[in-house]
N, C-alpha and C positions, 0 to 999 in steps of 0.2 A: 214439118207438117204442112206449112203453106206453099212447099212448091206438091204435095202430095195429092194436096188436095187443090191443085192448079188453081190456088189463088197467087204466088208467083211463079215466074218462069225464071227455069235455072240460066244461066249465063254460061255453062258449056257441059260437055255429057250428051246420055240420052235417057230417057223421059218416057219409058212407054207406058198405059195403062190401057186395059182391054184391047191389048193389040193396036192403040193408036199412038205415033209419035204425039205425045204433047207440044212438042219446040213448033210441031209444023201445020198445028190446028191455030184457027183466029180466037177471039176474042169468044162470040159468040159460040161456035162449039166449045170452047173452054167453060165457060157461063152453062151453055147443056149439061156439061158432063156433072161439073157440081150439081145441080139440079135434081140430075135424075139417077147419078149413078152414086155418090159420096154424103155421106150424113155426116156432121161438125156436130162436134161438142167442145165446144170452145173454154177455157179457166175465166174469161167473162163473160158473164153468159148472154148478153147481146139480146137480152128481153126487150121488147118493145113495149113502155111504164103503161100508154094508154090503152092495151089490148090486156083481156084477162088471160090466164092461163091457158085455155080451150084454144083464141083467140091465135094466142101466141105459137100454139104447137100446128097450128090450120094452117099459118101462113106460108112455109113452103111449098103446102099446098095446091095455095091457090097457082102460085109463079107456075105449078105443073100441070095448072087446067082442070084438076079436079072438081068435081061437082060437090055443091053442097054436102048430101045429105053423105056421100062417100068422104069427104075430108072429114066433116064430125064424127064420123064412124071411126076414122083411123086417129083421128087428132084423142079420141076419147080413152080407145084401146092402149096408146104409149102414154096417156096419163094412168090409166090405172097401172100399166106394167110395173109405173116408176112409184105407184103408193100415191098418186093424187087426186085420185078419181073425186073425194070430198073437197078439192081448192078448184076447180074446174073454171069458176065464176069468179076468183080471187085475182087481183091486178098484181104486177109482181111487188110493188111497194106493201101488200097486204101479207106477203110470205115470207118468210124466213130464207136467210142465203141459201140455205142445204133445200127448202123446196125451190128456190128458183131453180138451183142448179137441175133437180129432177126434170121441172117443167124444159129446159135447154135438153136435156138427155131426151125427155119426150118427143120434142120436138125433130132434134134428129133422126131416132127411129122410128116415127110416125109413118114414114114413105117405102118403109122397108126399103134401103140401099142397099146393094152390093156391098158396099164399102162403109164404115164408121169409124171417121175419125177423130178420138176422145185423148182432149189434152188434159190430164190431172180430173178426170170425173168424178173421181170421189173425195177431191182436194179440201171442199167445204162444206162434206157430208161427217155427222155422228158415225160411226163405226156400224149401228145398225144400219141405216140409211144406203152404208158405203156396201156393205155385205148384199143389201137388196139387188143394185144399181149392178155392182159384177154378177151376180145371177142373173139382171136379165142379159148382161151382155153377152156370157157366157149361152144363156137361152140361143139368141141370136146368130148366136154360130156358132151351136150345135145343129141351127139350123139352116147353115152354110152363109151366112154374113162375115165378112171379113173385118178385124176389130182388129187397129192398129191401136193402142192406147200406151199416152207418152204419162207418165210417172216420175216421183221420186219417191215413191213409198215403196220400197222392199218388201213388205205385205203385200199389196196388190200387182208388186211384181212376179211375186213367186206363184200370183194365182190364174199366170197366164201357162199358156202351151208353150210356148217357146218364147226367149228373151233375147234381145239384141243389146248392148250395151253402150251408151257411146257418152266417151269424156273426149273433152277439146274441141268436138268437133271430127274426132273420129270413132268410128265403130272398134270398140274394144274386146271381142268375146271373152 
């Protein structure tokens, strides 16, 4: 997932995404491309304790230049998608694991990316919670968002469109 989402660069191969060699972009357009084109949902969810949840989903945000009153517009919208529209003002020490994970879920889809990359999403959500969180991913692209999401749960494997499998290290179909 992290050379996917070009947070490392593979050491041999080729690496395209939207028609760009990855291997042969720098630093900075690698840094863009996260940015504007890939949404993380990381299994830690990489909250920032002194920003409240609103706070938290705005921030990639802002790195995109967004204006105020349009970041809180969209920061507000992937809270409620994710059921948090009531913790909006809550710090993540104030939430429960399974809502932080949401506020991290919101915050990834907040920018509407091309791309969302969701490792274990529903890893330390209740079963309802977890049922929410794939609907709206599913929402998402059905409305052409592409939704790479890595698993060990055979349930929310089987509730993808298509499954890739990979033991050792390699891809097993």
């Amino acid at each position: 997932m992290n050379i996917l989402g070009c947070l490392d660069t593979p050491t041999s191969g080729v690496y395209r995404l939207c028609g760009r060699d990855i291997l042969r972009v720098n630093d900075k357009t690698r840094a863009k491309i996260r940015n504007t084109e890939i949404g993380f949902i990381f299994q830690g969810f990489n909250l920032i304790p002194a920003l409240t949840a609103l706070e938290n989903v705005e921030l990639p945000l802002i790195y995109r230049g967004l204006q105020y009153k349009e970041r809180v517009k969209l920061a507000k919208a992937a809270l409620a998608m994710v059921g948090l529209s009531h913790r909006m003002s809550h710090k993540p020490y104030e939430l429960s694991g399974g809502q932080q994970q949401r506020v991290a879920i919101a915050r990834a889809i907040a920018a509407k990316p091309p791309i969302i990359l969701a490792d274990e999403p529903t890893g330390n959500l209740d079963s309802e919670a977890g049922k929410t969180i794939l609907q709206a991913l599913k929402r998402l692209n059905s409305l052409g968002t592409t939704i790479v999401l890595i698993t060990h749960d055979k349930d929310v494997a089987e509730s993808a469109d298509r499954v890739i499998k990979i033991a050792d290290g390699r891809i097993t179909l």
